[in-house]
N, CA, C and O atoms as a Maestro MAE file, in Angstrom:
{
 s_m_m2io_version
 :::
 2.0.0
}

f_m_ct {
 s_m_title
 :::
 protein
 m_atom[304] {
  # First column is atom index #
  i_m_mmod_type
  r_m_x_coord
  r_m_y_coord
  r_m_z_coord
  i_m_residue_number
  s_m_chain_name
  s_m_pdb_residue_name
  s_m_pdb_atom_name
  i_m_atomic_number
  :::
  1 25 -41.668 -39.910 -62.791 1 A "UNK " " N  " 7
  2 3 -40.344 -39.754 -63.343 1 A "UNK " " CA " 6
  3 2 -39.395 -39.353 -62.216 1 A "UNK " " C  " 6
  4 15 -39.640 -38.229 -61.777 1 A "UNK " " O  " 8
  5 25 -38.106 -40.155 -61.486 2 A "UNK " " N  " 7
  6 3 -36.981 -39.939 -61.002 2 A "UNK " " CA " 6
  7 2 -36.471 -39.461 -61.779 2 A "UNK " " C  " 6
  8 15 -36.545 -39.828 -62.951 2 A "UNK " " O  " 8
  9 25 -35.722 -38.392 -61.329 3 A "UNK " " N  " 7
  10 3 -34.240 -37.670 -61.736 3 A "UNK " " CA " 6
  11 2 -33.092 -38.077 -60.765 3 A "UNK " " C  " 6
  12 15 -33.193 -38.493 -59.611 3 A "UNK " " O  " 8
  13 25 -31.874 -37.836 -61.581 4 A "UNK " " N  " 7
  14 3 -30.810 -38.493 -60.631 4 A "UNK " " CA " 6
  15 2 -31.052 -37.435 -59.914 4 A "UNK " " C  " 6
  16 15 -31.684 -36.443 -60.277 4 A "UNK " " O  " 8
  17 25 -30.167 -37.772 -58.085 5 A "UNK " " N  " 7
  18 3 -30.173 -36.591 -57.095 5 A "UNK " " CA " 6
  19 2 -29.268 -35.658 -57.511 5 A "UNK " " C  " 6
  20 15 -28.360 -35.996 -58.271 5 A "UNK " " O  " 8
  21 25 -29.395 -34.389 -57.078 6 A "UNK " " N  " 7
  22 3 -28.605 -33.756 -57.162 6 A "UNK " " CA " 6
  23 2 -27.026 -33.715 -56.837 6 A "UNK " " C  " 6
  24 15 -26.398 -34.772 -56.904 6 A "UNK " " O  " 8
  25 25 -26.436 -32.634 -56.522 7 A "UNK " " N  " 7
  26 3 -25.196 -32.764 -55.986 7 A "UNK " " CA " 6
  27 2 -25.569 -32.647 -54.224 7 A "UNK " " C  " 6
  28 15 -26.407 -31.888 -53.737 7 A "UNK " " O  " 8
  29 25 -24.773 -33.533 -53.541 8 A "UNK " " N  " 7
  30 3 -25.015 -33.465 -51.860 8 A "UNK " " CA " 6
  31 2 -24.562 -31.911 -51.603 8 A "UNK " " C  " 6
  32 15 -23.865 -31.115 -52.232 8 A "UNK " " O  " 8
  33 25 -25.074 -31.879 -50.746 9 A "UNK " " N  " 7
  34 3 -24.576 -30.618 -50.061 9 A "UNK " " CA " 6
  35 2 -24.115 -30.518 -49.097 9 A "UNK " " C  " 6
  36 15 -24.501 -30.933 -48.004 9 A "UNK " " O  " 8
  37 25 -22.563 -29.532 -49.579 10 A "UNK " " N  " 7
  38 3 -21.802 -29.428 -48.878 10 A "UNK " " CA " 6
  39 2 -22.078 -28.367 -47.519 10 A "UNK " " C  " 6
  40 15 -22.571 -27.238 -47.513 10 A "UNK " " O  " 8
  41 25 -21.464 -29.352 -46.193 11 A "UNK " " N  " 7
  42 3 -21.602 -28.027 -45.085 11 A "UNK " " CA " 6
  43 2 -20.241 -28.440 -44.254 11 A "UNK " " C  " 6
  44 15 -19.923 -29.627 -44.175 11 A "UNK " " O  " 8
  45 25 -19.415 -27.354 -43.607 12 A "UNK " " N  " 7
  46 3 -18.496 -27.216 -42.761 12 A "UNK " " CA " 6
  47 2 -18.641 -26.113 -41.917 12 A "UNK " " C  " 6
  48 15 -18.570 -24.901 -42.123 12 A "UNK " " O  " 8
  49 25 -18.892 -26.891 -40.775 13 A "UNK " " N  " 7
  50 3 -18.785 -26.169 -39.812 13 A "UNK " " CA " 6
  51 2 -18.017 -25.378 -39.149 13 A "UNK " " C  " 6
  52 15 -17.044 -26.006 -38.731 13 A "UNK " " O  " 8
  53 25 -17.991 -23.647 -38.684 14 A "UNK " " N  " 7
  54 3 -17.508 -23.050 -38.591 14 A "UNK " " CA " 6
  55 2 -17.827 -22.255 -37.025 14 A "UNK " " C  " 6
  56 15 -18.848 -21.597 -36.828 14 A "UNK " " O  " 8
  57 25 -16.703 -22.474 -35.953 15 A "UNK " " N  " 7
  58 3 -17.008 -21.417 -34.940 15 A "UNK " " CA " 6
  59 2 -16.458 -20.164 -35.277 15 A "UNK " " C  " 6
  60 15 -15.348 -19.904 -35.742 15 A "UNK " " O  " 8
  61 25 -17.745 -19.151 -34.861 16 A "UNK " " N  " 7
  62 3 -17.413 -17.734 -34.862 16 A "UNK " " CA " 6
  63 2 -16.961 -17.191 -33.344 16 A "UNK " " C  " 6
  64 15 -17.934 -16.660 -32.809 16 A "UNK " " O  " 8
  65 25 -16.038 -17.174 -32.683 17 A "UNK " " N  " 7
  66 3 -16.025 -16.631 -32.055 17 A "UNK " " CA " 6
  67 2 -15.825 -14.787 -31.687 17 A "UNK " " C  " 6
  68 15 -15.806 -13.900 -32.541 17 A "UNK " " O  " 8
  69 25 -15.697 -14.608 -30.219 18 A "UNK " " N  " 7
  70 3 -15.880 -13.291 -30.305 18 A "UNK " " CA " 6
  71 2 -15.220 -12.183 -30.745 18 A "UNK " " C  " 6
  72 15 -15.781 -11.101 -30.918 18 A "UNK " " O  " 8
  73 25 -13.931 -12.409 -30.959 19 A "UNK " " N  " 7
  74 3 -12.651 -11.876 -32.046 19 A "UNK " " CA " 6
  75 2 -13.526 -11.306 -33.103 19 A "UNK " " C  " 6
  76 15 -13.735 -10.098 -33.218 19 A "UNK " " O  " 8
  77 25 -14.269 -12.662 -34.235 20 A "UNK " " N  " 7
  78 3 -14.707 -12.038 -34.898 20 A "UNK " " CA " 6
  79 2 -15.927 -11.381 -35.421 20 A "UNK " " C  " 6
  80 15 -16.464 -11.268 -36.523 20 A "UNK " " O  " 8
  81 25 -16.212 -10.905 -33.937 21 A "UNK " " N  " 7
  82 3 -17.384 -9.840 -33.646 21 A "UNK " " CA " 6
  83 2 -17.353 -8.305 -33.727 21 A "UNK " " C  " 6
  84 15 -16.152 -8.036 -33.691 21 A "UNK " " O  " 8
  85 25 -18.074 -7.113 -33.822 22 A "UNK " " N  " 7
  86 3 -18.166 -5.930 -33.581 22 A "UNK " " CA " 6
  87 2 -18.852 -5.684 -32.087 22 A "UNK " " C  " 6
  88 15 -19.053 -6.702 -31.424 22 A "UNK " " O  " 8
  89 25 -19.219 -4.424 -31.523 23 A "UNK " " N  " 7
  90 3 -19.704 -4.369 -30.319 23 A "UNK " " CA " 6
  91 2 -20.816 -5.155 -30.283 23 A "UNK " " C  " 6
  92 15 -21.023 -5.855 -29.292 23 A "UNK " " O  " 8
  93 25 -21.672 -5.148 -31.344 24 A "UNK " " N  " 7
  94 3 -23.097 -5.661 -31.270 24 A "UNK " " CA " 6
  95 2 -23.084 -7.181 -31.085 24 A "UNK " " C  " 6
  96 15 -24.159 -7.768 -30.965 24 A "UNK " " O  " 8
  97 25 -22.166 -7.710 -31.061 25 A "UNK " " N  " 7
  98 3 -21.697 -9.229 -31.265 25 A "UNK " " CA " 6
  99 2 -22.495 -9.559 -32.677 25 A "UNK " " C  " 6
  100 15 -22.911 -10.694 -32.910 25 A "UNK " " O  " 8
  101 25 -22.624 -8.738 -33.359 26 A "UNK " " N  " 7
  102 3 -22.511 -9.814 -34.898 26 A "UNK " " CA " 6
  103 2 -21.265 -9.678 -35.152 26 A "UNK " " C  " 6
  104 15 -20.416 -9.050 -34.518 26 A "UNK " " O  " 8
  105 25 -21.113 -10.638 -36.651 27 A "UNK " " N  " 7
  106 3 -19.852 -10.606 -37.184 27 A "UNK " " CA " 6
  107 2 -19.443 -9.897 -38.130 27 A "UNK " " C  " 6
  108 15 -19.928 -9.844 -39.260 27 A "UNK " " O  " 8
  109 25 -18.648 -9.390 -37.769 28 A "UNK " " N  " 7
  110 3 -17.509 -8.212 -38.722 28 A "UNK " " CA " 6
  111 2 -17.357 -8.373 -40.184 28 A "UNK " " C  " 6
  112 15 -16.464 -9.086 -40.641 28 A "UNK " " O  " 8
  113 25 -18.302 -7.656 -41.031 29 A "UNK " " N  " 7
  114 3 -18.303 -7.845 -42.342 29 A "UNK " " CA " 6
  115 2 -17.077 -7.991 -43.352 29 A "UNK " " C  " 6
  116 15 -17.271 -8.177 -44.553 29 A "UNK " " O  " 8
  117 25 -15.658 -7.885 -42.731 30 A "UNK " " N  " 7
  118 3 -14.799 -8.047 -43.484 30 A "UNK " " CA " 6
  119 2 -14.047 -9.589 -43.055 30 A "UNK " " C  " 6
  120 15 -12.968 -9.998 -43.484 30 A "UNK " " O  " 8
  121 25 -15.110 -10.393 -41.932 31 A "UNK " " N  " 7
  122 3 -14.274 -11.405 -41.476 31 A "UNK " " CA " 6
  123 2 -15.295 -12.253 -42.597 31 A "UNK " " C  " 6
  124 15 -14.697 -13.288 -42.892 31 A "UNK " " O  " 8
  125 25 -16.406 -12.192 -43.206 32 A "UNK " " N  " 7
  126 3 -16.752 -12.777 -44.493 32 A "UNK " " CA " 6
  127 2 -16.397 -13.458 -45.388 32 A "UNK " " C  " 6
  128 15 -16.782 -14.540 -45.832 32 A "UNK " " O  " 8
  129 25 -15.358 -12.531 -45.738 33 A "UNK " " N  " 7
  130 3 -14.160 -13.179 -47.040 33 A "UNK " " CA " 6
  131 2 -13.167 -14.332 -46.298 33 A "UNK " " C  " 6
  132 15 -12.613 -15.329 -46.760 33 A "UNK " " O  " 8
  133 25 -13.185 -13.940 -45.391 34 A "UNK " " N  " 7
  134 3 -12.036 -15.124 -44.791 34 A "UNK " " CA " 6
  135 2 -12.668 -16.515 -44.650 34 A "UNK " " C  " 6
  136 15 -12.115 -17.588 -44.891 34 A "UNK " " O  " 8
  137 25 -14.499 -16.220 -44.020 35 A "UNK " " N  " 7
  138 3 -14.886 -17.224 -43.880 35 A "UNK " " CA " 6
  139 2 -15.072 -18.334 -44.935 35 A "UNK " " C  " 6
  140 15 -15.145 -19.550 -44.756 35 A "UNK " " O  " 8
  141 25 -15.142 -17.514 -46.250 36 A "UNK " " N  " 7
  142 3 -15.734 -17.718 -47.517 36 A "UNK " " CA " 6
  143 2 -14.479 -18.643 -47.965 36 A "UNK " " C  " 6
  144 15 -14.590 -19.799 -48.372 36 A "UNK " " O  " 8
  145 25 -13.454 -18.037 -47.841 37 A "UNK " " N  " 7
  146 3 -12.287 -18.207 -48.306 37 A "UNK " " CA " 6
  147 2 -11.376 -20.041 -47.920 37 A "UNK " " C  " 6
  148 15 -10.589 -20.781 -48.509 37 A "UNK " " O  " 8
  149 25 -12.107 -20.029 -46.634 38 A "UNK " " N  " 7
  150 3 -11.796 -21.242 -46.088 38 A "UNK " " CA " 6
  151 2 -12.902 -22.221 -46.293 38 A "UNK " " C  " 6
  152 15 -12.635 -23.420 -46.214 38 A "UNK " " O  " 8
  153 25 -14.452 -21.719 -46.621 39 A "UNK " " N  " 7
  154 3 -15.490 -22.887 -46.671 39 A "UNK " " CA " 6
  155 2 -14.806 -23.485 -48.352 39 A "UNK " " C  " 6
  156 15 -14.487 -24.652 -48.575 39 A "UNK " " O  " 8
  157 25 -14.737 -22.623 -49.101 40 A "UNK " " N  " 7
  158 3 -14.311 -22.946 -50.615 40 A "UNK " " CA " 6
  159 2 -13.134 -23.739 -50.462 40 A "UNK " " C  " 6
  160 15 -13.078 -24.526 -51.407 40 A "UNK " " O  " 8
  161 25 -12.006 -23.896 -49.549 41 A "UNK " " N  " 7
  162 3 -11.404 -24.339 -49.895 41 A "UNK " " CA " 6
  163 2 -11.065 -25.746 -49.439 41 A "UNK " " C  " 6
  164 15 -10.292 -26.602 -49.869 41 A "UNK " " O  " 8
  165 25 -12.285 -25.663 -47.965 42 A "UNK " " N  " 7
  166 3 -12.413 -27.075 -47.803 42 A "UNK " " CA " 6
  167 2 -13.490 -27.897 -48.798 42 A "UNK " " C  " 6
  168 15 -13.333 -29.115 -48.883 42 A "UNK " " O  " 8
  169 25 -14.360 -27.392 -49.402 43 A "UNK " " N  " 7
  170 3 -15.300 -27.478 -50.650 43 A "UNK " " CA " 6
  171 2 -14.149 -28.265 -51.652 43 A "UNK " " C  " 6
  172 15 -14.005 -29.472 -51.846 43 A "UNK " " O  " 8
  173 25 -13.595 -27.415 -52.059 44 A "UNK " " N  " 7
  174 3 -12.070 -28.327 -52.959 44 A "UNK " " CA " 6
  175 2 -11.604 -29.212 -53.186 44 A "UNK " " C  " 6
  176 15 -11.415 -29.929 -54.168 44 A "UNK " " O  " 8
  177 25 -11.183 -29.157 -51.269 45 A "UNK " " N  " 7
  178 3 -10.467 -30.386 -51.004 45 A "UNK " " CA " 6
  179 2 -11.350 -31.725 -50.534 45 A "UNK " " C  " 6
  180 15 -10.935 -32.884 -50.526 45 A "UNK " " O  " 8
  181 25 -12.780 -31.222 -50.116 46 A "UNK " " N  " 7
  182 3 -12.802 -32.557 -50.506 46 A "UNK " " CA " 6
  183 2 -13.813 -33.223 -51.225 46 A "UNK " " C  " 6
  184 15 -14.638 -34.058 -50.856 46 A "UNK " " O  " 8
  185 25 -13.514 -32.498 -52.743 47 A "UNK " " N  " 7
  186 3 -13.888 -33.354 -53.820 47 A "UNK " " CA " 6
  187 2 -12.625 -33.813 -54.782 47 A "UNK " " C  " 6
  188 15 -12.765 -34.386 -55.862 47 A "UNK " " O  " 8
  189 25 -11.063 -33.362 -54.033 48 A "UNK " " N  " 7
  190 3 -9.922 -34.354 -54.315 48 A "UNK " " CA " 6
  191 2 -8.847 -33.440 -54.928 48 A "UNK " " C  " 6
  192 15 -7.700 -33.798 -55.198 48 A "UNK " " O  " 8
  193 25 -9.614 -31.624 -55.202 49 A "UNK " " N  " 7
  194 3 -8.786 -30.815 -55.557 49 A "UNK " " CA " 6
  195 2 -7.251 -30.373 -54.588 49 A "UNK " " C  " 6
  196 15 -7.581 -29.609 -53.680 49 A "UNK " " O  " 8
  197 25 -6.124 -30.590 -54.580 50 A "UNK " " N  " 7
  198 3 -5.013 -29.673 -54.281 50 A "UNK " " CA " 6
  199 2 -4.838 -28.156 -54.354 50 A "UNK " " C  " 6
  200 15 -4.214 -27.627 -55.274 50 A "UNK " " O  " 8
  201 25 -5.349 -27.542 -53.460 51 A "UNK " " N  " 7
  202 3 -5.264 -26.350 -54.474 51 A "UNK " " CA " 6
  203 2 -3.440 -25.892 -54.558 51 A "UNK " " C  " 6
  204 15 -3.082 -25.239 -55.538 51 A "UNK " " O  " 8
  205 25 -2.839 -26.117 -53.942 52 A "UNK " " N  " 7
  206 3 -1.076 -25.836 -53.850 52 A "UNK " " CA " 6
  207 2 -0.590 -25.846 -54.984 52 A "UNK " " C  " 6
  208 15 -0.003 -25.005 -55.664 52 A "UNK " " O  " 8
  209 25 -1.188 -27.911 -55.273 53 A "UNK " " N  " 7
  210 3 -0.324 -28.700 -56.606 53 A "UNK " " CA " 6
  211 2 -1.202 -27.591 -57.681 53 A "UNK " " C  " 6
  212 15 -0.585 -26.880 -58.475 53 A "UNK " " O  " 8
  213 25 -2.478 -27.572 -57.589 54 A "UNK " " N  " 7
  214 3 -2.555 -26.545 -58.955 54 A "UNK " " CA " 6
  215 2 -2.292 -25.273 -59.220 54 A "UNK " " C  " 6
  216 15 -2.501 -24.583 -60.218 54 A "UNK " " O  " 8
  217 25 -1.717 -25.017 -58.006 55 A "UNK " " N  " 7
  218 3 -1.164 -23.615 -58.398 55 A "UNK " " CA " 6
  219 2 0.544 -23.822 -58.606 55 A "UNK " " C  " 6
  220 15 1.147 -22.852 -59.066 55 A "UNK " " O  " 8
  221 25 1.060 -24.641 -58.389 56 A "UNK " " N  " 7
  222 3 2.350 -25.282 -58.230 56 A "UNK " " CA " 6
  223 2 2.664 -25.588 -59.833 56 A "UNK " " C  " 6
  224 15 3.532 -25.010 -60.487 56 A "UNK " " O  " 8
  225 25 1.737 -26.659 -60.341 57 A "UNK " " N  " 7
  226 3 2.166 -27.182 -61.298 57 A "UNK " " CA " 6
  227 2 0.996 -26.642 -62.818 57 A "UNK " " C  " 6
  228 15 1.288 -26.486 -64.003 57 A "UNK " " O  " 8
  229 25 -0.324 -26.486 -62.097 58 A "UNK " " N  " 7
  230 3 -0.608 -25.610 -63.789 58 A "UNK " " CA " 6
  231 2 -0.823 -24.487 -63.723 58 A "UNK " " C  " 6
  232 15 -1.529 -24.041 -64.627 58 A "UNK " " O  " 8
  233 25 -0.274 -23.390 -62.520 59 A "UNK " " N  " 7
  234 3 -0.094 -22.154 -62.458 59 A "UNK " " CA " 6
  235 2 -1.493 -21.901 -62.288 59 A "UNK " " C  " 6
  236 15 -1.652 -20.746 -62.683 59 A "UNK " " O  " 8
  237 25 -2.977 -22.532 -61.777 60 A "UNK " " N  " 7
  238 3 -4.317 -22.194 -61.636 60 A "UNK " " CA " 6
  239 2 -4.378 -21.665 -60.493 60 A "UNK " " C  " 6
  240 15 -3.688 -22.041 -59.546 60 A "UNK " " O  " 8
  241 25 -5.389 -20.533 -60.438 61 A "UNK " " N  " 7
  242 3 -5.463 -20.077 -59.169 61 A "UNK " " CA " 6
  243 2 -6.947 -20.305 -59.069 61 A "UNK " " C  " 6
  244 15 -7.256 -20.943 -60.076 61 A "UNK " " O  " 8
  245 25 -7.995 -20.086 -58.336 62 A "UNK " " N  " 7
  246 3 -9.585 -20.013 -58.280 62 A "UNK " " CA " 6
  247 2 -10.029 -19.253 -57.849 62 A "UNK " " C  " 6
  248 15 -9.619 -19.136 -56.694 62 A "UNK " " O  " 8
  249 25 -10.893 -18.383 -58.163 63 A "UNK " " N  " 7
  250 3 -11.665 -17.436 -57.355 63 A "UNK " " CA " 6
  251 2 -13.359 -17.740 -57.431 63 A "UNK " " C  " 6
  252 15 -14.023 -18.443 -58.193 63 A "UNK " " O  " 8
  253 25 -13.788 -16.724 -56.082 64 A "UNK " " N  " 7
  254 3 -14.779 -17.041 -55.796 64 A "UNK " " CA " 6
  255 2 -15.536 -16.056 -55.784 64 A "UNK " " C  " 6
  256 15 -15.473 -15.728 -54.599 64 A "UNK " " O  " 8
  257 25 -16.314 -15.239 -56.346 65 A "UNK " " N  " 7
  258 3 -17.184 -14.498 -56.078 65 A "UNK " " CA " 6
  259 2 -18.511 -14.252 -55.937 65 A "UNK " " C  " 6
  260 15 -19.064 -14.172 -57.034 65 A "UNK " " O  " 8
  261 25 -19.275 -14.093 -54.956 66 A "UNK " " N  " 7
  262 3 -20.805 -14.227 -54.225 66 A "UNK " " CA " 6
  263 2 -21.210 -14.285 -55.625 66 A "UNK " " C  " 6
  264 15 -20.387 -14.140 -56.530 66 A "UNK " " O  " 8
  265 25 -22.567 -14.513 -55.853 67 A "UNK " " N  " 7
  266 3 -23.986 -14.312 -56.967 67 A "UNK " " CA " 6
  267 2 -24.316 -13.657 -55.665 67 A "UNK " " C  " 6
  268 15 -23.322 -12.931 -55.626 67 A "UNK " " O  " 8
  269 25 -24.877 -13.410 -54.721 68 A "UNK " " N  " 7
  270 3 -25.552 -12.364 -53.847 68 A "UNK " " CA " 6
  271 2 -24.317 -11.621 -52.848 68 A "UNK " " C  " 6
  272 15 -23.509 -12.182 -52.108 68 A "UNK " " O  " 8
  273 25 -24.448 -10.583 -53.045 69 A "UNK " " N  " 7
  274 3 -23.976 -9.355 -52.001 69 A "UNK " " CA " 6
  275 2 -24.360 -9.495 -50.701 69 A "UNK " " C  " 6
  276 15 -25.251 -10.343 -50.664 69 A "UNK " " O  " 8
  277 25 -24.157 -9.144 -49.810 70 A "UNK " " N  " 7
  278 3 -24.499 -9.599 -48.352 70 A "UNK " " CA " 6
  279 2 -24.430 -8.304 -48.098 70 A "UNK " " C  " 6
  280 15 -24.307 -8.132 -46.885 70 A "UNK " " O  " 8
  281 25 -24.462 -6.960 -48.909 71 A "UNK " " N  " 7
  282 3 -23.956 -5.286 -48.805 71 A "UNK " " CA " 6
  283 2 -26.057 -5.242 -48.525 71 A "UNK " " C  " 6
  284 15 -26.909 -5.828 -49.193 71 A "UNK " " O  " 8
  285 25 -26.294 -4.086 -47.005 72 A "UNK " " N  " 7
  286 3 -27.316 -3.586 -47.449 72 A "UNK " " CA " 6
  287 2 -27.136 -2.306 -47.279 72 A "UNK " " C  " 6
  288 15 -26.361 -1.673 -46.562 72 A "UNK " " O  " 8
  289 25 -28.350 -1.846 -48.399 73 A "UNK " " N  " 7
  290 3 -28.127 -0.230 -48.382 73 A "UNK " " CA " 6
  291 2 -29.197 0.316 -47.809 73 A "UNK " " C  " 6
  292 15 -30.370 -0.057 -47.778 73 A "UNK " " O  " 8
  293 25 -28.547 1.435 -47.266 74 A "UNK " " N  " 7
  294 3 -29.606 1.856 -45.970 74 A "UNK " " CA " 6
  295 2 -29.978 3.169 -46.742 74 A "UNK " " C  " 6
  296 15 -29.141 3.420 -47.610 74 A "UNK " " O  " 8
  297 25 -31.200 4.250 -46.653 75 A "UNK " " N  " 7
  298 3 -30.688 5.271 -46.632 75 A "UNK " " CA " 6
  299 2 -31.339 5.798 -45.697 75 A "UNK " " C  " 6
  300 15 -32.244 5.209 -45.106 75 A "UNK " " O  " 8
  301 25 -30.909 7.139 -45.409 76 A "UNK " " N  " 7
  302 3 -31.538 8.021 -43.948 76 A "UNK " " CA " 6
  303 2 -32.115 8.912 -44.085 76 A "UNK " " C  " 6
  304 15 -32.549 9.523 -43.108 76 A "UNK " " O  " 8
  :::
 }
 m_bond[303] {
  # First column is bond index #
  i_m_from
  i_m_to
  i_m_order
  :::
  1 1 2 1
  2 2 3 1
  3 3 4 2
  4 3 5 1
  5 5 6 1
  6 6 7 1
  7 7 8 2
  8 7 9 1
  9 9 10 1
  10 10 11 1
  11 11 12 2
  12 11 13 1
  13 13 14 1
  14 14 15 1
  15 15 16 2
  16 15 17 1
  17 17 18 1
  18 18 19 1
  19 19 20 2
  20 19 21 1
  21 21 22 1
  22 22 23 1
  23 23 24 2
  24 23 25 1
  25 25 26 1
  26 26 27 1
  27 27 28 2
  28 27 29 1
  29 29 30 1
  30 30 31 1
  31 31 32 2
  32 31 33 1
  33 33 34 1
  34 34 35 1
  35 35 36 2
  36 35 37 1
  37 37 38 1
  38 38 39 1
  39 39 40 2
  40 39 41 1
  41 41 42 1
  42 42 43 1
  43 43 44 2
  44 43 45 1
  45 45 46 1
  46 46 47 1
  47 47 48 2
  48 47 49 1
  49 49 50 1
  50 50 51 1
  51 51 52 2
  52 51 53 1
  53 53 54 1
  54 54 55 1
  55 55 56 2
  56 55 57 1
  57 57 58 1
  58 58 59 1
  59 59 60 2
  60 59 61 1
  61 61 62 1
  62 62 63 1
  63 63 64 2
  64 63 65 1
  65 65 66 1
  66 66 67 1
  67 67 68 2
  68 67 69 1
  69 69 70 1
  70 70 71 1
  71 71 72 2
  72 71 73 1
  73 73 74 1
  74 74 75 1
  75 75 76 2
  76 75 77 1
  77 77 78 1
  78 78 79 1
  79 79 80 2
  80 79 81 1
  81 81 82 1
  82 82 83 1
  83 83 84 2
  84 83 85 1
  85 85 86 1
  86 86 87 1
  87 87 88 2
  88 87 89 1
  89 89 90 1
  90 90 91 1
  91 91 92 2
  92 91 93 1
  93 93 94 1
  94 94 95 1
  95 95 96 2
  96 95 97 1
  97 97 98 1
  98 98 99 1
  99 99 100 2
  100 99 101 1
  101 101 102 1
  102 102 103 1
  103 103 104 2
  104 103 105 1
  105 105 106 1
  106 106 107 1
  107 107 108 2
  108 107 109 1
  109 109 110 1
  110 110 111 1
  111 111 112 2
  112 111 113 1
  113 113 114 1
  114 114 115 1
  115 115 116 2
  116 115 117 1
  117 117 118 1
  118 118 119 1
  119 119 120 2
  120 119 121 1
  121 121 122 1
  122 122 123 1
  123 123 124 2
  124 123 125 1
  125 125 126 1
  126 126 127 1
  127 127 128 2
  128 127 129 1
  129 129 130 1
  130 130 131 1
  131 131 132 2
  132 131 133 1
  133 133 134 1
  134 134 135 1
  135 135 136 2
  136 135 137 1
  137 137 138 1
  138 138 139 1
  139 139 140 2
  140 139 141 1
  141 141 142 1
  142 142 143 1
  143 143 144 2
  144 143 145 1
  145 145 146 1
  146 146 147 1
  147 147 148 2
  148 147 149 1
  149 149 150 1
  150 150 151 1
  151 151 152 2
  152 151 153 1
  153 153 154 1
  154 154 155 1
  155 155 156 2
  156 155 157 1
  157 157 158 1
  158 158 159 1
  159 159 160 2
  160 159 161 1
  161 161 162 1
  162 162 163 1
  163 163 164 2
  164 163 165 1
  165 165 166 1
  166 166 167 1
  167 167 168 2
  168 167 169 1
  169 169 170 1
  170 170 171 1
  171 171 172 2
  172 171 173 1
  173 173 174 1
  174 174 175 1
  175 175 176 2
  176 175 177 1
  177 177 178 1
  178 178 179 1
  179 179 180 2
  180 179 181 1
  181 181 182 1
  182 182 183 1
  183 183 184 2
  184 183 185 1
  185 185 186 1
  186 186 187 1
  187 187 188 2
  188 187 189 1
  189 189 190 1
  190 190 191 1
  191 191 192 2
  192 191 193 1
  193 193 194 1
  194 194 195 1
  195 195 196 2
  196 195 197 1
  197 197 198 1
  198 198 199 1
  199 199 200 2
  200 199 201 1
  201 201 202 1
  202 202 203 1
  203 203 204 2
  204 203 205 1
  205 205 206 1
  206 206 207 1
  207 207 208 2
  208 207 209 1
  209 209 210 1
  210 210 211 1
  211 211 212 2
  212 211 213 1
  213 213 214 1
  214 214 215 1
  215 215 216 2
  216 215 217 1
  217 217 218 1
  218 218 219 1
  219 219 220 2
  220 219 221 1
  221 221 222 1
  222 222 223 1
  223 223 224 2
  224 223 225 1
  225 225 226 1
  226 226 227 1
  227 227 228 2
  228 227 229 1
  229 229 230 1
  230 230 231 1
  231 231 232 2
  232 231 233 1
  233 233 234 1
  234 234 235 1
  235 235 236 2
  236 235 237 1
  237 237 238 1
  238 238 239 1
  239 239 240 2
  240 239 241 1
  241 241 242 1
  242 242 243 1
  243 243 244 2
  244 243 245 1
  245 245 246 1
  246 246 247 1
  247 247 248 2
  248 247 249 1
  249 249 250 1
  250 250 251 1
  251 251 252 2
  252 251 253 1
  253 253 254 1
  254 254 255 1
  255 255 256 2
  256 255 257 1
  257 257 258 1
  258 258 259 1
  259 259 260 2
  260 259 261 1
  261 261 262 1
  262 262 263 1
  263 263 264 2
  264 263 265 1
  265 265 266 1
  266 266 267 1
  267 267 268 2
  268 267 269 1
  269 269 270 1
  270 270 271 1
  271 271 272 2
  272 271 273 1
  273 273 274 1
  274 274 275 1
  275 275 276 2
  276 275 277 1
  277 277 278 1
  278 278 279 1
  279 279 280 2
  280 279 281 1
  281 281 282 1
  282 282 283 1
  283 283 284 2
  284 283 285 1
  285 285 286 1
  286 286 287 1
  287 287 288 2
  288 287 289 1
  289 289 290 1
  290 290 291 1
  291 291 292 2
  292 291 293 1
  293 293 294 1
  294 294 295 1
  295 295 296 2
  296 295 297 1
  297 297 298 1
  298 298 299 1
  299 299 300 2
  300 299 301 1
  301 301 302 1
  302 302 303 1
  303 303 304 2
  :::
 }
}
């Protein structure tokens, strides 16, 4: 038994540079949302969404929020 394929999966590539690093050179847990913020919205656009015109003309906005936390808890 075939099933149809799934949905392709989406990837956009993203340089991190060192801006958005801490000393350790990882990346700065609040530069996350930004990253997030821009993969979703090329995600959007190109399956043909506007996001402008829909916020323009049916007042929609979109949000995005993780299913997983990227928060770990330490304790000492």
């Amino acid at each position: 038994m075939t099933g149809s394929p799934g949905p392709k999966p989406f990837s956009w590539p993203l340089r991190v540079y060192y801006q958005h690093t801490d000393a350790g050179g990882v990346v700065f847990h609040a530069n996350y949302f930004s990253f997030m913020e821009c993969s979703r919205t090329e995600l959007l656009q190109s399956q043909g969404f506007d996001l402008g015109e829909l916020a323009r003309r049916d007042r929609v906005l979109l949000w995005c929020i993780p299913r997983k936390s990227p928060t770990i808890s330490r304790r000492c």
